[in-house]
N, C-alpha and C positions, 0 to 999 in steps of 0.2 A: 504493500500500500504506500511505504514511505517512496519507492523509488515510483511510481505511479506519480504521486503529489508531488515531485520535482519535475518529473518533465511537464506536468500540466503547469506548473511554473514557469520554466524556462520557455517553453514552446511559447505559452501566451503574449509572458513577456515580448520575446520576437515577434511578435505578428501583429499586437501592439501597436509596434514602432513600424509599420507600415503606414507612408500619408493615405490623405484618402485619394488618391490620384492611382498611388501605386493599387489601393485597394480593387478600385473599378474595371482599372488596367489588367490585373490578374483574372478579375471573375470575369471579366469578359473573353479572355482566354480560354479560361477553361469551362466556361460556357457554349463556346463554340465546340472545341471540343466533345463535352458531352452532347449536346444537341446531333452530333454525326453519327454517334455510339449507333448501331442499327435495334440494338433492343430497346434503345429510347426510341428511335422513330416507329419502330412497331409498337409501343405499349400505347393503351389504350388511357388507360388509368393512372398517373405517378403521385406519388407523395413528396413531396419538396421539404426540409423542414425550412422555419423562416428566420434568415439568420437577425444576428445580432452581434452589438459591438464592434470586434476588429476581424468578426469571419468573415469567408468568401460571401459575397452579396448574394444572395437567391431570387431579390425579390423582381428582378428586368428578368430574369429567365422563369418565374413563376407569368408574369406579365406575356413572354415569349409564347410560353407552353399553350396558355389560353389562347392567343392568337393564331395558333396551328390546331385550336379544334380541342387538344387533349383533354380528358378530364383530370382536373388538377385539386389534390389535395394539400391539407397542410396539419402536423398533430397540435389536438391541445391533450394539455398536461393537467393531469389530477395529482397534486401533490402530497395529498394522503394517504391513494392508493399507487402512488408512483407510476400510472397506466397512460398509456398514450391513444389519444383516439383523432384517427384522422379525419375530417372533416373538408366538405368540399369547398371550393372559392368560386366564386366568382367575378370578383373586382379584389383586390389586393388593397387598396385604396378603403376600399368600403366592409371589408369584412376582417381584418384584422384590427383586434384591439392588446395593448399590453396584459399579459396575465401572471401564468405563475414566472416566478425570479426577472420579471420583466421583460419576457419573452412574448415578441406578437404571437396571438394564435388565434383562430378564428371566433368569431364572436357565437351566442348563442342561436343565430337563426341560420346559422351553417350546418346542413343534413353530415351527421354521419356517414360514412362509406365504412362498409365493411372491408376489415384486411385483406380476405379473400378473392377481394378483386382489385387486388393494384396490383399490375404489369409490373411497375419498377418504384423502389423506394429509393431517393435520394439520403443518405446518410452521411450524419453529421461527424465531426470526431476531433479533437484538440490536435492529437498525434497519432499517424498511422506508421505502419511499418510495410517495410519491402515486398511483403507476403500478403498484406490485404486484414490487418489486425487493424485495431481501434484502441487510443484511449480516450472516454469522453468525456463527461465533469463532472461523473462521480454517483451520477445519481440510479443509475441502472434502466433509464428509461428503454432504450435502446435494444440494449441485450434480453429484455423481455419481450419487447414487442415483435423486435424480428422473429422469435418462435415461429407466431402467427402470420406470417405473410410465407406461406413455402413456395406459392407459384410466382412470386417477384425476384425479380433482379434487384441484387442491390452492388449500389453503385456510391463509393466512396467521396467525398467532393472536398478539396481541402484544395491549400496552394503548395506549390513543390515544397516550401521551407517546413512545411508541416510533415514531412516523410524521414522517417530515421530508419537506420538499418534493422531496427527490430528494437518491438517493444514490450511490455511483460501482459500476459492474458493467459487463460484458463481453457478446463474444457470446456465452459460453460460458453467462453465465447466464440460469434458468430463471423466470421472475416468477410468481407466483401466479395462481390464475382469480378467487379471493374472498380480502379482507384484512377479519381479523373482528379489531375491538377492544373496549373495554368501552361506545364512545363511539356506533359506527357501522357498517356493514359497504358496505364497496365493492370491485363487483362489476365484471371486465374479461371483456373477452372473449377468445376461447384464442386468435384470431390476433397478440393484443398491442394490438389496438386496449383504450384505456382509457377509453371513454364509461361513465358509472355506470349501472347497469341495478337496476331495483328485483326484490328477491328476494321 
């Protein structure tokens, strides 16, 4: 746990100190990017989270997604039972309000979507590693919810400074199928095997 709560230090620190120039500039990067991914252009259904502070921006590729038709979700967070439930958007602008830890998330006239039909989850993470691990702020949202989504692609979104050669995780945890950054996109396969595969 101690070495977990150091890199969610250092890593934040760095990313931080990113302007908001540099910020835009990367998410637009690896927004491009991800939007080529072919199991994003086939998914029907994707879950985005919405970011905040000094992460990769979501919210012009949540705005993109709806503009290509997709159906586009976003979680809110119970933070008593620690559960994420994704809910649909339809204006980013009008349907996002601050909730728990000050994290937009859909307001209450945002219909639920069941996990079982989202194509692809964007997922969020402080620090990933070379193989498609996660570490993210601690609270376990994540590692529970992916359980439930088995027919989705999940697809890591961070910027390149956010990737170390490997970071501490369990069996409990879920690693990514695709790790999309501003820099590059690498692709594992679903048994864990982590040979790079071109998209």
């Amino acid at each position: 746990m101690q070495a977990k709560r150091e890199l969610r230090r250092v890593v934040i620190t760095a990313r931080d100190g990113l302007s908001p120039s540099d910020i835009r500039r990367r998410s637009e990067a690896a927004g491009s990017r991800l939007f080529a991914l072919p199991p994003f252009q086939a998914a029907g259904t994707i879950m985005f989270f919405v970011s905040f502070g000094s992460e990769i921006d979501t919210i012009l590729m949540i705005e993109r997604a709806l503009g290509l038709s997709k159906r586009v979700a976003a979680p809110r967070a119970d933070p008593v039972s620690r559960v994420l439930t994704p809910c649909e958007l339809r204006s980013p602008a009008e349907d996002l309000t601050p909730g728990a830890y000050g994290i937009r998330e859909p307001k209450p006239h945002c219909p639920p979507v069941d996990p079982a039909e989202l194509d692809l989850v964007v997922v969020p993470g402080v620090a990933w590693s070379e193989d498609g691990y996660r570490i993210g702020y601690g609270g376990g949202y994540y590692d529970r919810f992916l359980v439930h989504c088995e027919r989705a692609a999940r697809v890591g979104l961070a910027f390149e400074m956010q990737v170390l050669p490997g970071v501490p995780h369990g069996p409990e945890d879920l690693p990514v199928h695709i790790l999309v950054t501003d820099a590059r996109v690498r692709c594992f396969l679903a048994t864990g095997d982590t040979r790079e595969r071109k998209v």
